[in-house]
C-alpha positions in Angstrom: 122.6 124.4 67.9 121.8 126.6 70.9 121.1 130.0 71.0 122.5 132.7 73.7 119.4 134.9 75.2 119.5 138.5 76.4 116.2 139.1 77.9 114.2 141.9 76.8 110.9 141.9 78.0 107.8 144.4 77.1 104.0 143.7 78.1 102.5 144.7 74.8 99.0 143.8 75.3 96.5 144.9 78.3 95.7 141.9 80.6 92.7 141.3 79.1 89.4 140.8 81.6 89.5 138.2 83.4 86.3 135.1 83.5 84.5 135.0 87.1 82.0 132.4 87.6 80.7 131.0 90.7 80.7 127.3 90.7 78.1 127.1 93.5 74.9 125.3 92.8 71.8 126.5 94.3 69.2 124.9 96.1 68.5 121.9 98.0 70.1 118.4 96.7 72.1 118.8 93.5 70.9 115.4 92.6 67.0 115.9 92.5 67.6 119.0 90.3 69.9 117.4 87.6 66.5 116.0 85.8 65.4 119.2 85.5 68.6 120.6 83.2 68.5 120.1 79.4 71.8 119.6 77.5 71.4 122.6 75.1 73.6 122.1 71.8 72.6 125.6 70.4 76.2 126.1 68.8 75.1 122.2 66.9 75.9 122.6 63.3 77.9 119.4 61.9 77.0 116.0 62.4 77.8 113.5 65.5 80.5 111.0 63.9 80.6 107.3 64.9 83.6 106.1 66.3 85.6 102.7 67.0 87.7 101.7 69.4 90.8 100.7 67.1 93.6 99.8 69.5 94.8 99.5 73.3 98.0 99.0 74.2 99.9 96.3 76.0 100.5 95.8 79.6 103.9 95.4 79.0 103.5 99.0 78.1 104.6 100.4 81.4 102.8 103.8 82.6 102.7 105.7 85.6 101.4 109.1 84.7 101.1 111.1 81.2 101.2 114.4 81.1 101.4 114.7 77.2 100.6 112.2 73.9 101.7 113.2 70.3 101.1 111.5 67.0 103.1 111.9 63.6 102.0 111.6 59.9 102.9 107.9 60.1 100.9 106.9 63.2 104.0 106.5 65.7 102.5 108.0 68.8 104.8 109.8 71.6 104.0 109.4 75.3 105.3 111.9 77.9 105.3 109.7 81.0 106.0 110.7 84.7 108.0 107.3 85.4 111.3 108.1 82.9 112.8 110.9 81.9 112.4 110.1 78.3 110.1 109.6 75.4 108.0 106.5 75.0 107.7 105.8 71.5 105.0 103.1 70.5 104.3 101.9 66.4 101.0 102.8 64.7 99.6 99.0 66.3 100.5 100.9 70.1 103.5 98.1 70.7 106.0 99.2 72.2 108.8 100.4 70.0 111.6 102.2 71.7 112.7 105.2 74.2 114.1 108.8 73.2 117.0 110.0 75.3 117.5 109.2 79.1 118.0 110.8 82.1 120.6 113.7 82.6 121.3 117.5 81.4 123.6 117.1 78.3 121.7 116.9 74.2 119.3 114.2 73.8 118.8 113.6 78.0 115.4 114.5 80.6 114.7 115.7 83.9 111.4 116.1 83.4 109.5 115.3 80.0 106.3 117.5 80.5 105.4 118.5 77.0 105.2 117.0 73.2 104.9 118.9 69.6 104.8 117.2 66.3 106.5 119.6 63.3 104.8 120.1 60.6 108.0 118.1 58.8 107.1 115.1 61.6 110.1 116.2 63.6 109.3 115.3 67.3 110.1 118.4 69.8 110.5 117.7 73.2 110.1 120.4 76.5 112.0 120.0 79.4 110.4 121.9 82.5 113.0 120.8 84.8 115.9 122.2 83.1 113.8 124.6 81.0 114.8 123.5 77.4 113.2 122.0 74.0 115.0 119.4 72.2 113.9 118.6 68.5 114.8 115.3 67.0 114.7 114.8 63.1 111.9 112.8 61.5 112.6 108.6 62.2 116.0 109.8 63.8 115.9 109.6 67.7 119.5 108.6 67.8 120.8 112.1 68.6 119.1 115.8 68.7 119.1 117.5 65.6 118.5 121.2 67.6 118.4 122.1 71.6 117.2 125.2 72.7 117.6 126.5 76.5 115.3 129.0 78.1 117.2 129.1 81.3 119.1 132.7 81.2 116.1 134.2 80.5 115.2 134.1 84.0 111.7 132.7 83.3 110.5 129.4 84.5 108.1 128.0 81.7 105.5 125.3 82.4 104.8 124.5 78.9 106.4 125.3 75.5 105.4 124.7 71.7 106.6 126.5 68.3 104.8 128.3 66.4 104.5 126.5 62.7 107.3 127.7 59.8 108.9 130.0 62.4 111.7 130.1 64.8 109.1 131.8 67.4 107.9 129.6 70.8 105.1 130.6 73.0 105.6 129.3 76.6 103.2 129.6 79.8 104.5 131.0 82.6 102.6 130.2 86.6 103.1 131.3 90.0 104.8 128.9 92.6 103.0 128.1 95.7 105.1 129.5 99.0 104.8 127.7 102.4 104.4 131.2 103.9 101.8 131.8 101.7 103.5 134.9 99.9 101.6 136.6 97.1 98.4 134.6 97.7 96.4 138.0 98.3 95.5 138.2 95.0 94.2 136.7 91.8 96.7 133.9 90.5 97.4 134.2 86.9 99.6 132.6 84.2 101.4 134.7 81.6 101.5 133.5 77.7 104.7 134.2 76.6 106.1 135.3 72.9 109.5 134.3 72.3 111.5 135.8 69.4 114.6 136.4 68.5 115.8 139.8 67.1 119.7 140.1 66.0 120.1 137.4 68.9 118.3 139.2 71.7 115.4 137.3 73.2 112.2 138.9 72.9 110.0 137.5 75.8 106.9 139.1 75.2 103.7 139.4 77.6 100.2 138.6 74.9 98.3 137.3 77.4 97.3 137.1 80.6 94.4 134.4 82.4 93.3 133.1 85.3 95.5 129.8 86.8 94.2 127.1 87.2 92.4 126.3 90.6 94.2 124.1 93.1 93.7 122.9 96.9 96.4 124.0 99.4 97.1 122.7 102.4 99.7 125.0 104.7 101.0 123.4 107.8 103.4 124.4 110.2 105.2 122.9 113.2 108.5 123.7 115.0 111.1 122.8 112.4 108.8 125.1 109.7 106.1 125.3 107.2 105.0 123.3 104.6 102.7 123.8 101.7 100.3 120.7 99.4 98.7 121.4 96.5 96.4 119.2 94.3 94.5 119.8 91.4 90.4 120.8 92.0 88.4 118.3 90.9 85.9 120.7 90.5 88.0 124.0 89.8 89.0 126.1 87.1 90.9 125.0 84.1 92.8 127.1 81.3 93.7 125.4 78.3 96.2 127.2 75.5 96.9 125.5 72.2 99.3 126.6 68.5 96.4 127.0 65.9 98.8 128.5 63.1 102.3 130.3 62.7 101.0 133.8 64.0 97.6 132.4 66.5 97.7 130.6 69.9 94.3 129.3 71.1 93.0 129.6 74.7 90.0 128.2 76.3 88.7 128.1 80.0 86.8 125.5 81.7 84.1 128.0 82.9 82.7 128.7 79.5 82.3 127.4 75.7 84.6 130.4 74.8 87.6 130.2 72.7 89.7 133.4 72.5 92.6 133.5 69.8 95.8 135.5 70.3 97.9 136.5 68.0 101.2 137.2 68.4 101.1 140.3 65.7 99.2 141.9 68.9 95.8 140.8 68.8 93.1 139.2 70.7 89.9 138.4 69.0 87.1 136.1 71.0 86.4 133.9 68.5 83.1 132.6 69.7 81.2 131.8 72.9 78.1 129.5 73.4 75.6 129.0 76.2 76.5 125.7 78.3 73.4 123.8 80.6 75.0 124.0 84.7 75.9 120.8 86.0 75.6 120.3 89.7 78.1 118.4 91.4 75.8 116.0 93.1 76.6 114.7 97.0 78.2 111.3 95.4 80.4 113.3 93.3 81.6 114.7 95.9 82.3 112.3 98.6 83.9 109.9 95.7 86.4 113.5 95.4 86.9 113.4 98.8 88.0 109.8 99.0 90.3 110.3 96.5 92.1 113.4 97.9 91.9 112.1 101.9 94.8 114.6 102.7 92.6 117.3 100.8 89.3 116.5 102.3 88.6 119.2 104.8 89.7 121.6 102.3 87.7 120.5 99.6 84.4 120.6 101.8 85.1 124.3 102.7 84.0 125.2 99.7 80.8 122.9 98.5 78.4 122.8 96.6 79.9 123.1 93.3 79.0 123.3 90.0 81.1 120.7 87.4 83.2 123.4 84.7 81.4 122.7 81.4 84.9 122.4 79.6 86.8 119.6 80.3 89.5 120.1 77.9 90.6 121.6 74.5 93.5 121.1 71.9 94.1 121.9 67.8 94.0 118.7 65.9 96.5 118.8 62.3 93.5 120.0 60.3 93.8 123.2 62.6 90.3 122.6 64.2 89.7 123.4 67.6 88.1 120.5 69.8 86.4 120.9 72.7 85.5 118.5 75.3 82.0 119.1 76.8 80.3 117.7 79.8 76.9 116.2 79.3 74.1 114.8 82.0 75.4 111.7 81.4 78.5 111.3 83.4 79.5 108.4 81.3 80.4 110.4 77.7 81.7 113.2 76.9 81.1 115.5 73.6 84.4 116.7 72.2 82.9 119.4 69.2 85.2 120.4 66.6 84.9 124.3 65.4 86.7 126.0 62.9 88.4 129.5 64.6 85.0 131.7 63.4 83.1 129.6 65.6 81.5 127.4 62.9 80.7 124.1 64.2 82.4 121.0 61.6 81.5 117.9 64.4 81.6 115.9 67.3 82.1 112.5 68.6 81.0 111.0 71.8 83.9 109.3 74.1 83.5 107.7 77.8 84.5 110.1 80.3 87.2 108.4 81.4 89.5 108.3 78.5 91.1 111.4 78.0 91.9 112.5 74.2 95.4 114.4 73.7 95.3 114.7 70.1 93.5 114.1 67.0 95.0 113.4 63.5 92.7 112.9 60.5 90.7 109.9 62.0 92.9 109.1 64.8 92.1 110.2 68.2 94.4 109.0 70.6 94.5 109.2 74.0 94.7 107.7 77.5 92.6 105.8 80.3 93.0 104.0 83.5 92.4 100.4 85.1 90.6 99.8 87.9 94.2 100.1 89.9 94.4 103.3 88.2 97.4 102.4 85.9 97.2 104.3 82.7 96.7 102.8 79.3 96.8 104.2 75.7 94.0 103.6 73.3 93.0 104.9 69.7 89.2 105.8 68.4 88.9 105.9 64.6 86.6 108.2 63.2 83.9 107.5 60.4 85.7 108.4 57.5 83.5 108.0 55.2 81.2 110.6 56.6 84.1 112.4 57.5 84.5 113.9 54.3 81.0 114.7 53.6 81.1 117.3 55.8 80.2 120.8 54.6 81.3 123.9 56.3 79.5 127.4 55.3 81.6 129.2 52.6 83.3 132.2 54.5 84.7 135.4 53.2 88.2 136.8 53.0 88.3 137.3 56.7 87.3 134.6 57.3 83.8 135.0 58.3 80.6 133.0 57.3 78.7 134.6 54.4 
């Protein structure tokens, strides 16, 4: 089933005020000062769950780079993977069960795999950024796509796409391009979230939202035969994070800040809460280690030291419709991810090593992704405490919502 889009666009909503922080650490050496800085929990509520590591998959698991992970109701988990243009699909035990479509343009076939969504029915819906399109395959049926939707004639170029829960209405993210001429750099890049609705078959692509991009290195280089633009992700830059909490509410979330803002698409924009965060100075280690691993990037990379590490490393809504945050501590080796309900009330964390990277969380499955010393990714699952789990108590709330 596709759908044919008029475009009919209207900014409802102000752009709201954008976050400015300096990441520039003060002082001398970065390193003699990190002693010094306390890791303040004041938003600590709920307990700090135990964790095991449950799984890891195979090496004949073949990876090259993930840009998304899902999990259903029946433990199946979904990898969005750089090296196909399909769907890894993997059993509950992370062997290796089968692939979702293959590469092409017609139902059912990839470009460019960048997104996954679990339904709240376990279908499995898929976002194309190449050609601009979700697919959605029925629950335990990957033999054919049950519904296709394409984005194309709307003239927008979406770099991510999810539903919103029991209704035919998508929000997307919109970004900027980089230009080799550098066109449109003189000002503040921002990305654009997107309400997509349908009224007697006209698109509605509505403006809720509007945040800072996220912060890359450029490199613009020119010669005879033209110009040429690189970009890279900061290691130590800006991040904007944007996740579905419910039918009508979108979550976003910078990496300047423990501050989660929730938009809903019935125009509103409510911060939901904000906590203080300890600074984190990037020490001179950190930052030669960046260097060597951005060679081409160096130069530009040193142009603007010292830095500060973002507090937030990452944020996504687990099943339960909690938000969890990932939180950088003195200790380089963990992180904190902290779960909150959207008032702000904190249910509880768990303690990961930095280097595995959670995508999502379903009752006491976290699953996510590492890499080997070569840097080839793996999959793994962390169990929760279960048991304790379910002794956890929030504070009763009123009808809005808000803790008596």
């Amino acid at each position: 089933m596709m759908t044919r889009f008029r475009l009919a666009t209207s900014l409802r909503l102000p752009i709201v005020p954008l976050l400015f922080a300096t990441l520039v650490a003060c002082g001398a050496d970065p390193q003699g000062e990190e002693t010094n800085i306390g890791d303040a929990r004041s938003w600590a509520r709920g307990p700090i769950l135990a964790t095991t590591l449950a799984l890891t998959s195979s090496t004949d698991t073949l990876l090259s780079y993930i840009s998304d992970m899902a999990i259903d109701s029946r433990g199946r988990v979904y990898v969005a993977d750089g090296q196909t243009a399909s769907v890894i699909v993997l059993s509950p035990s992370l062997a290796y069960d089968r692939m979702i479509g293959k590469r092409g343009e017609g139902p059912g076939e990839f470009q460019n795999v960048w997104s996954l969504q679990i339904l709240p029915d376990d279908s499995l819906l898929v976002y194309d950024a190449t050609v601009d399109r979700i697919t959605v395959f029925a629950p335990g049926d990957s033999s054919h796509a049950a519904y296709t939707q394409d984005f194309r004639t709307t003239g927008i170029s979406f770099s991510n796409m999810q539903r919103l829960p029991g209704r035919g209405d998508y929000v997307g993210r919109t970004s900027r391009a980089y230009y080799a001429d550098g066109r449109n750099e003189d000002s503040l890049r921002v990305d654009v979230l997107r309400h997509l609705s349908w009224n007697d078959e006209v698109a509605m692509a509505d403006s809720l939202f509007s945040f800072p991009s996220n912060e890359a290195l450029v490199r613009r280089r020119g010669n005879s035969r033209g110009q040429a633009v690189s970009v890279a992700g900061h290691p130590f830059g800006r991040r904007s994070f944007t996740d579905v909490l419910d039918g009508d509410r979108v979550v976003y979330a910078t990496s300047l800040a423990l501050e989660i803002t929730v938009v809903n698409v019935r125009d509103r924009i409510q911060k939901a809460f904000e906590y203080d965060t300890a600074p984190l100075p990037v020490t001179r280690q950190e930052l030669r280690a960046a260097e060597r691993r951005l060679r081409n990037f160096a130069g530009v990379l040193r142009e603007g030291a010292p830095y500060t590490w973002p507090p937030i490393t990452g944020m996504f809504v687990d099943n339960n419709e909690r938000i969890w945050v990932g939180i950088r501590k003195i200790d380089r080796a963990i992180l904190e991810w902290a779960a909150f309900d959207s008032t702000g009330e904190h249910w509880a964390s768990v303690r990961l090593p930095s280097g595995f990277r959670p995508y999502a969380i379903r009752d006491d499955r976290i699953i996510g992704a590492g890499r080997d010393d070569l840097g080839v990714p793996y999959i793994q699952i962390y169990r929760l405490d279960s048991a304790a789990m379910n002794t956890i108590q929030l504070r009763p709330t009123d009808a809005d919502g808000l803790v008596k």
